[in-house]
C-alpha positions as CSV (number, residue, x, y, z in Angstrom):
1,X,5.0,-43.5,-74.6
2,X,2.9,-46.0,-74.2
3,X,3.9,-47.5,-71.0
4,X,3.6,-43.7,-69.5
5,X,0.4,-43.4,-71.0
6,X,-0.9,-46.9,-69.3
7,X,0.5,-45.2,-65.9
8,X,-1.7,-42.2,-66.3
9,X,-4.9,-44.1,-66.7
10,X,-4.2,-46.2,-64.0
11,X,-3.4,-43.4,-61.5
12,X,-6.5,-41.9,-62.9
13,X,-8.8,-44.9,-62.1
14,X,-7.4,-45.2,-58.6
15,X,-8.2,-41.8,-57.7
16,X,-11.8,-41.7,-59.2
17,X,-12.0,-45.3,-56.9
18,X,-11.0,-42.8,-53.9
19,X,-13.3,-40.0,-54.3
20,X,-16.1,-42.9,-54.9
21,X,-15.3,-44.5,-51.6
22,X,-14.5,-41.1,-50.0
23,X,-18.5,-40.4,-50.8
24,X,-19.9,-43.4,-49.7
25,X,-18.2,-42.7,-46.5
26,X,-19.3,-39.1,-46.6
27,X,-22.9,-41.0,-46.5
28,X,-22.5,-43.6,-43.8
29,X,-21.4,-41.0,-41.6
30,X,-23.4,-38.3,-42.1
31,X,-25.0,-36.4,-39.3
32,X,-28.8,-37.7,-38.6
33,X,-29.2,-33.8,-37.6
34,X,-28.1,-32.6,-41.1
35,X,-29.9,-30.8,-43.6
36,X,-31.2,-33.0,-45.4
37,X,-33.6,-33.9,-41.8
38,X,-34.8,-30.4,-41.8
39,X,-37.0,-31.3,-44.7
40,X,-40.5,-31.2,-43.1
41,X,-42.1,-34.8,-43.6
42,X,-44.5,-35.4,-46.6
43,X,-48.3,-34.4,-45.7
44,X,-50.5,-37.2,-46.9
45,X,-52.7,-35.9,-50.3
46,X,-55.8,-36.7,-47.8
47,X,-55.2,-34.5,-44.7
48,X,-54.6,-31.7,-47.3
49,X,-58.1,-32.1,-48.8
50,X,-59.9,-32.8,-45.2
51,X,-62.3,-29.9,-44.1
52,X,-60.7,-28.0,-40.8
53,X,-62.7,-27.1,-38.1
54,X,-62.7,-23.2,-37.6
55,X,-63.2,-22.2,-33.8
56,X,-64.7,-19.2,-35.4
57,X,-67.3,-20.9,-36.9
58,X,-67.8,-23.0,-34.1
59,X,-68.4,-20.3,-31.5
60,X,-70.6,-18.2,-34.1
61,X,-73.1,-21.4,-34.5
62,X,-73.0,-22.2,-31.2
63,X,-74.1,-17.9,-30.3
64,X,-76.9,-18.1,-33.2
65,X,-75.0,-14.8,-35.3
66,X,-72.2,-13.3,-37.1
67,X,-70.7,-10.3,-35.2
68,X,-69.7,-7.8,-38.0
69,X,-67.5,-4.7,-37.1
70,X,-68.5,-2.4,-39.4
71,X,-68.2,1.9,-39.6
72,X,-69.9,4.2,-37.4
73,X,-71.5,6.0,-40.1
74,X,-70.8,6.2,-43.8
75,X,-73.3,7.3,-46.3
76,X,-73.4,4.0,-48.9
77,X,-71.1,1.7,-47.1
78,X,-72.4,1.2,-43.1
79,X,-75.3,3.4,-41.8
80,X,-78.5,3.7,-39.7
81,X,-81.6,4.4,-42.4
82,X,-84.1,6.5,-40.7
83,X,-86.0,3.0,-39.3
84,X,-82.7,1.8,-37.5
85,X,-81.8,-0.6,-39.5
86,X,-78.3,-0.8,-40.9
87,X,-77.8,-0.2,-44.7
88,X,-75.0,-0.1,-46.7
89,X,-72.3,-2.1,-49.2
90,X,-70.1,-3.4,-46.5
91,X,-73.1,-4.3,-44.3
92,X,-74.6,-6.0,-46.9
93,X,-71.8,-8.3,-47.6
94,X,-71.7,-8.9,-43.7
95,X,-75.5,-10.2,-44.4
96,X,-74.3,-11.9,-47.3
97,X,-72.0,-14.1,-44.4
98,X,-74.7,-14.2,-42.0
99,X,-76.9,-15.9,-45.0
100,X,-74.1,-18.6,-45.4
101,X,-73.8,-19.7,-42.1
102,X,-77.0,-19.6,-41.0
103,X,-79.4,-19.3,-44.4
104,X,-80.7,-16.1,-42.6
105,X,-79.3,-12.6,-43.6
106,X,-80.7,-11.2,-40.4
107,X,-78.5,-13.4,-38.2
108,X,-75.7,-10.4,-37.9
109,X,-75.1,-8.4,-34.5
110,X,-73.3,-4.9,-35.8
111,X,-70.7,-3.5,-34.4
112,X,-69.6,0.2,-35.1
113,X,-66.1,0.7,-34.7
114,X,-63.6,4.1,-35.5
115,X,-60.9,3.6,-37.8
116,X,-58.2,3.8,-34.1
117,X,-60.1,0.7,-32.5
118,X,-61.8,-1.4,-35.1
119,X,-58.3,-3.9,-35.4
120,X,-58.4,-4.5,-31.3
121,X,-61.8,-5.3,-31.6
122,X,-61.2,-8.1,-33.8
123,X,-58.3,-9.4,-31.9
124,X,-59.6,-9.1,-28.7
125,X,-62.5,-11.1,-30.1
126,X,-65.5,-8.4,-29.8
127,X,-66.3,-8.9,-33.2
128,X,-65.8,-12.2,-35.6
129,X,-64.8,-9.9,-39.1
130,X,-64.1,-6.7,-40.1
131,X,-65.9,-5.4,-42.8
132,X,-65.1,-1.7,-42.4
133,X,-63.8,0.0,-45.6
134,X,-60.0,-1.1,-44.5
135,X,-56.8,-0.9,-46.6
136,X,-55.1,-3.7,-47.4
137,X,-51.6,-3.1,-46.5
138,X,-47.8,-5.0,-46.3
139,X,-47.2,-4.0,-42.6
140,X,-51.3,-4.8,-41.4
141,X,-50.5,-8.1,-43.5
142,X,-47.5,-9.1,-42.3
143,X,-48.0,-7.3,-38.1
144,X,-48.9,-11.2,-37.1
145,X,-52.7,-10.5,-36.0
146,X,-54.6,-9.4,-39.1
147,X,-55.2,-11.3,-42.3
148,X,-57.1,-9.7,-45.4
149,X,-59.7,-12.1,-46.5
150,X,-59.9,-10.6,-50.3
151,X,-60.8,-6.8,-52.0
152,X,-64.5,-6.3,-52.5
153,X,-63.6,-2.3,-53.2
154,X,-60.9,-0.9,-54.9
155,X,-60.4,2.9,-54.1
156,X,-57.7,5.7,-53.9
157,X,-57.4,8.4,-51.7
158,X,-58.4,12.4,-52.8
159,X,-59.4,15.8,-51.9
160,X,-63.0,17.7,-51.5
161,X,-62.6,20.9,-52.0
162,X,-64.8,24.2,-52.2
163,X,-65.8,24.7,-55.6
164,X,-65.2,28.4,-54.9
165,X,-61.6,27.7,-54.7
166,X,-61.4,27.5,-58.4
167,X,-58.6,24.3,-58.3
168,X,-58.0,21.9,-61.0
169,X,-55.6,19.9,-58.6
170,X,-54.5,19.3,-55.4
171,X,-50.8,20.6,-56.7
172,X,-52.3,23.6,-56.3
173,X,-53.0,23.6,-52.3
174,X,-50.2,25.2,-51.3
175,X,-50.4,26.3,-47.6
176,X,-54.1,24.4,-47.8
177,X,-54.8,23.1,-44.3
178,X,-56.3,19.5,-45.1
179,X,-58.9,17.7,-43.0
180,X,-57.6,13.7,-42.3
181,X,-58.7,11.4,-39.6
182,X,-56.9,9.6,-37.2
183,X,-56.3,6.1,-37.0
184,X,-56.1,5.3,-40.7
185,X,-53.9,6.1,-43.9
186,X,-55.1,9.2,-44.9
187,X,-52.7,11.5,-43.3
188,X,-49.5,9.4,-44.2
189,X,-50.7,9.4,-47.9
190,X,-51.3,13.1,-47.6
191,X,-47.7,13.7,-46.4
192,X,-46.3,11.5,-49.3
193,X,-48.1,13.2,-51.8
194,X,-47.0,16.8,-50.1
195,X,-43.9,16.1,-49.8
196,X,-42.5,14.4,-52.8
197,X,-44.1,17.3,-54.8
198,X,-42.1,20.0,-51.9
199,X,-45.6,21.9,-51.6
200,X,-46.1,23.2,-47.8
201,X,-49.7,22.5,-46.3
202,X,-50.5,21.8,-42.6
203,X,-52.7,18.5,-41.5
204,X,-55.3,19.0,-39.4
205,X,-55.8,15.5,-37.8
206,X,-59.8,14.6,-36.2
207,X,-60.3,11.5,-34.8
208,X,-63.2,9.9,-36.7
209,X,-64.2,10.6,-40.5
210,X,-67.5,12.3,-39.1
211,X,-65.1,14.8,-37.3
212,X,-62.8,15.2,-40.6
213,X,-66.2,16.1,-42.4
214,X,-67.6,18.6,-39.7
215,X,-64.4,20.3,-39.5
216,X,-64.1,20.7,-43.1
217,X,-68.1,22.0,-43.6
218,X,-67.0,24.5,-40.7
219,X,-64.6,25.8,-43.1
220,X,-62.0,24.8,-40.4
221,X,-59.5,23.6,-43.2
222,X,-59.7,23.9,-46.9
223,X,-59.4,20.2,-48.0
224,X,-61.1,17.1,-46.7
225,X,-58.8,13.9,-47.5
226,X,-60.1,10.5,-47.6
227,X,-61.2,7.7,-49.9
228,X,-62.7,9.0,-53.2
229,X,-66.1,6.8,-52.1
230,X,-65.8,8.3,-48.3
231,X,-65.6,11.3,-49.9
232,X,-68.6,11.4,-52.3
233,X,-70.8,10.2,-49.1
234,X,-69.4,13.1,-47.2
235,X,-70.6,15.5,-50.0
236,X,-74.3,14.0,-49.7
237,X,-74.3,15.6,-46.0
238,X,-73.0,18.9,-46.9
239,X,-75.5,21.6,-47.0
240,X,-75.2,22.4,-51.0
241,X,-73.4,19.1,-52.2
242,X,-73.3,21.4,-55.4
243,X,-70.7,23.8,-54.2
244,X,-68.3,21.3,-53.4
245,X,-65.9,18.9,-55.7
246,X,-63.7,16.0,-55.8
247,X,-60.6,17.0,-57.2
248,X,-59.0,14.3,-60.4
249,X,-55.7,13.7,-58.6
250,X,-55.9,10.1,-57.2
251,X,-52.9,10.0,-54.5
252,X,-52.9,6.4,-53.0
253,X,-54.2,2.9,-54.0
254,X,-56.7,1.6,-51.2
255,X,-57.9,-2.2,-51.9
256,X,-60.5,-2.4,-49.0
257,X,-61.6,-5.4,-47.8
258,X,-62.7,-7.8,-44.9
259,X,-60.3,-8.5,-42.0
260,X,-60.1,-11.8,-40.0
261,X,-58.2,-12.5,-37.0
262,X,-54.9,-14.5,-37.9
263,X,-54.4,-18.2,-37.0
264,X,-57.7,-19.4,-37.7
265,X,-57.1,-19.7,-41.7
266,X,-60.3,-22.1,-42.4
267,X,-62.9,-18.7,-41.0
268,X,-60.3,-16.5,-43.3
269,X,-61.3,-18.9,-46.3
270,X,-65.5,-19.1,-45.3
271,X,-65.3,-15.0,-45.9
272,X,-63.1,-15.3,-49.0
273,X,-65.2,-17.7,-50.3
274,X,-68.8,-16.0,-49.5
275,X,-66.9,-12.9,-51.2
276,X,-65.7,-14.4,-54.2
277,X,-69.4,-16.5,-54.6
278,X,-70.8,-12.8,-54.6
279,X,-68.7,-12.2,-57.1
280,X,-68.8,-15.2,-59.0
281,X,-72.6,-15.0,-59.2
282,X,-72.5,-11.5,-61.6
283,X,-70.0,-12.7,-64.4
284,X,-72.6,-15.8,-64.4
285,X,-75.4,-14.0,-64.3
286,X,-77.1,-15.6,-60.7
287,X,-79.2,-12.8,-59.2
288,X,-81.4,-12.4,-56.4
289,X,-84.8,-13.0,-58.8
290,X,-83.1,-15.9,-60.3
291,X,-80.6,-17.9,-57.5
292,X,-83.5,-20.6,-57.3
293,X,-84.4,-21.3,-61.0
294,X,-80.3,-21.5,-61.6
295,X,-80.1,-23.9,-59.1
296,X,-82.9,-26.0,-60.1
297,X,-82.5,-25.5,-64.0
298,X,-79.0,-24.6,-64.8
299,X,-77.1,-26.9,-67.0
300,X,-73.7,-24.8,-66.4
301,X,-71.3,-26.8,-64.4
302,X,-69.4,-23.4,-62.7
303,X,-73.5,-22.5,-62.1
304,X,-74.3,-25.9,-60.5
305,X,-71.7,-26.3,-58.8
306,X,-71.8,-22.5,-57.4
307,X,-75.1,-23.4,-55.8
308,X,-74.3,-26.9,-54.5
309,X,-76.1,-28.8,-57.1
310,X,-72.7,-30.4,-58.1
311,X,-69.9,-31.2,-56.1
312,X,-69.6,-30.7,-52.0
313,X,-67.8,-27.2,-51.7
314,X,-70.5,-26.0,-48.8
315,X,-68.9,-29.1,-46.6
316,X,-65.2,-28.2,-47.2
317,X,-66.0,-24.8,-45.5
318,X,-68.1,-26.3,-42.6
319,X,-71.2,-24.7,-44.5
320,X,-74.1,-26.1,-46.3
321,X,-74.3,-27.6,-49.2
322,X,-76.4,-24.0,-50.6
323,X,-74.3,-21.8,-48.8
324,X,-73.6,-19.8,-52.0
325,X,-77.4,-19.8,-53.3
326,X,-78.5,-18.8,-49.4
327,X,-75.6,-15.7,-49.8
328,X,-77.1,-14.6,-53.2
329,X,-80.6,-15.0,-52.1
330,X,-80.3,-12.8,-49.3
331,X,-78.3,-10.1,-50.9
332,X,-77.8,-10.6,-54.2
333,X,-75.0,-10.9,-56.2
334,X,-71.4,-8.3,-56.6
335,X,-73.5,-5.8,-58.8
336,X,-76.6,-5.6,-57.1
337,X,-75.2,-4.7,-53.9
338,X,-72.5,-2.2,-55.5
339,X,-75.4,-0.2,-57.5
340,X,-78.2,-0.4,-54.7
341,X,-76.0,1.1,-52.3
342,X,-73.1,3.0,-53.9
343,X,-74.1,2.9,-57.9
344,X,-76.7,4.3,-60.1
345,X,-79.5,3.7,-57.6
346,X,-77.8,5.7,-54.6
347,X,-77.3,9.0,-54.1
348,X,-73.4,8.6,-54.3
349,X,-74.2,7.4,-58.0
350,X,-70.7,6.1,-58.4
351,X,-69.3,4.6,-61.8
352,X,-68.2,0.8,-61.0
353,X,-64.9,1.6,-62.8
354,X,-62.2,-0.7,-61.1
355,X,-64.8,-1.8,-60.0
356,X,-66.2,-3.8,-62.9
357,X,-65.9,-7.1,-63.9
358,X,-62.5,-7.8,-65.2
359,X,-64.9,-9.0,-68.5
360,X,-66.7,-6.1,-68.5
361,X,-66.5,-3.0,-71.1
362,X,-64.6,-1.5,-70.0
363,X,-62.8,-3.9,-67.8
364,X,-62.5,-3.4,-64.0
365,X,-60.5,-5.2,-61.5
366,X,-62.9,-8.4,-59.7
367,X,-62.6,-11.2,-60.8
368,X,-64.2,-14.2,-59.7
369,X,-62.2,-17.0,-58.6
370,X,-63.6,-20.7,-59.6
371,X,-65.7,-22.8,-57.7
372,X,-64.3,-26.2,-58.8
């Protein structure tokens, strides 16, 4: 027994011998093309933390202004006022970029663009950004041209009907014809909606918003489908705003935002940043009245170092030191451009709802990223 039993451990330490010299020879001959070269070589911590030039940027200084793709007419969002001179939430976050760059919120060229062309404008280069209440969606993200910079509006998609018609929801449009423009989501999220619920309706398709709107005051369709805020500006323009309502049913989610051109991820991060510092600057209280005296007299550290007293954030973006304070000075901050131009002090008088600050009460959805 125990001669048998010596055997077995001997034959079981010349096999583990084996397999060990059967690995180191696994090793010396392995293939210099094997998997384990794929691995992409270690970046060193200091290139990862080193400023990138942007092209963007480059060809925007070296032009003297922002070009800003922006819509062709929306009542709150991107208009001509009766001097000219464009007004509105998405235009003022364009002059909000402008005042970054440059420290001048004047120094942005707009460009107003339809829902079918404003993407080929930005990659053929007419314009630098797309501020044009666009969805943020998988197949723009991931189509290889576009990328979404952040969401400075979250919206959904509903009806405006006559308030003749009596409806308490759009599952009551059976046979409706609906009013939806071309070139955007609208008339997919219409057919969704439609469809999934088996109700028959026929889309009438225009191809601009402004068409959409004239068709439906016409009395050409029954329903006008777009954003709940595109559609609250349309009622503004309708000859007894009164007579007409938005309906409760919220069909689609619609996170609009700024567009950049894809490859070119340091101008991406200058307009998420110049967003978010917007932002930022309402849950800390930074105004337009008050951007200097923060930046002189603050003893918060987020504050300080939101307007470049502390730390060198302006120079990782290619900006200056100030370019948040020069942003807020020129526009203000989050909440003062959402209630001057889509809030209590517009005629839309919209509630900030998702809209809030996630610290609000009640909460919303933005939420400032930190500046550290």
């Amino acid at each position: 027994m125990g001669d048998q039993a010596t055997g077995f451990w001997m034959r079981l330490a010349g096999l583990a011998g084996l397999a060990l010299l059967g690995a180191c020879g696994r090793g010396q001959d392995r293939d210099p093309a094997g998997a384990d070269s794929e691995l992409p070589a270690p970046v060193p911590v200091a290139s990862v933390n080193a400023p990138v030039e942007s092209p963007t940027l480059t060809a925007i200084k070296r032009r003297g202004r922002l070009s800003c793709g922006v819509n062709q007419g929306l009542v709150g969002f991107a208009y001509l006022d009766n001097r000219g001179q464009w007004r509105g939430f998405d235009v003022d976050f364009c002059r909000g970029l402008a005042a970054a760059i440059f420290g001048n919120p004047d120094a942005v060229r707009f460009v107003p663009l339809t829902a079918s062309d404003r993407f080929e404008a930005l990659v053929d280069g007419r314009i630098d950004v797309l501020w044009r209440n666009t969805s943020w969606t998988m197949e723009r993200d991931t189509g290889g041209t576009l990328s979404f910079a952040g969401v400075n509006y979250y919206d959904g998609q509903g009806f405006l009907v006559r308030r003749a018609l009596n409806l308490n929801s759009a599952a009551e449009l059976t046979g409706a014809r609906v009013c939806v423009q071309a070139g955007s989501t609208s008339a997919l999220n219409v057919d969704d909606y439609f469809r999934s619920r088996a109700i028959d309706y026929r889309s009438i398709v225009l191809p601009t918003e402004e068409a959409a709107r004239l068709a439906y005051g016409r009395e050409d369709c029954d329903a006008f489908s777009a954003d709940v805020s595109a559609l609250a500006a349309a009622r503004t323009t309708l000859s007894d705003p009164q007579q007409h309502v938005i309906l409760p049913d919220v069909i689609s989610k619609e996170p609009l935002g700024p567009v950049t051109r894809r490859g070119d991820e340091q101008w991406t991060a200058i307009v998420r940043w110049t967003l978010n510092a917007l932002i930022l600057a309402e849950e800390l209280g930074v105004t337009q009245a008050n951007v200097d005296a923060s930046a002189e007299g603050s003893r918060n550290p987020g504050i300080r170092r939101l307007l470049g007293t502390e730390g060198e954030f302006g120079t990782r973006l290619g900006l200056p030191r100030t370019w948040a304070a020069d942003a807020i000075g020129g526009v203000g901050n989050y909440g003062e451009i959402f209630e001057r131009n889509v809030g209590s002090q517009s005629p839309l008088d919209l509630a900030r709802g998702l809209n809030a600050q996630w610290n609000a009460r009640p909460g919303g959805l933005i939420y400032g990223l930190p500046v550290r």
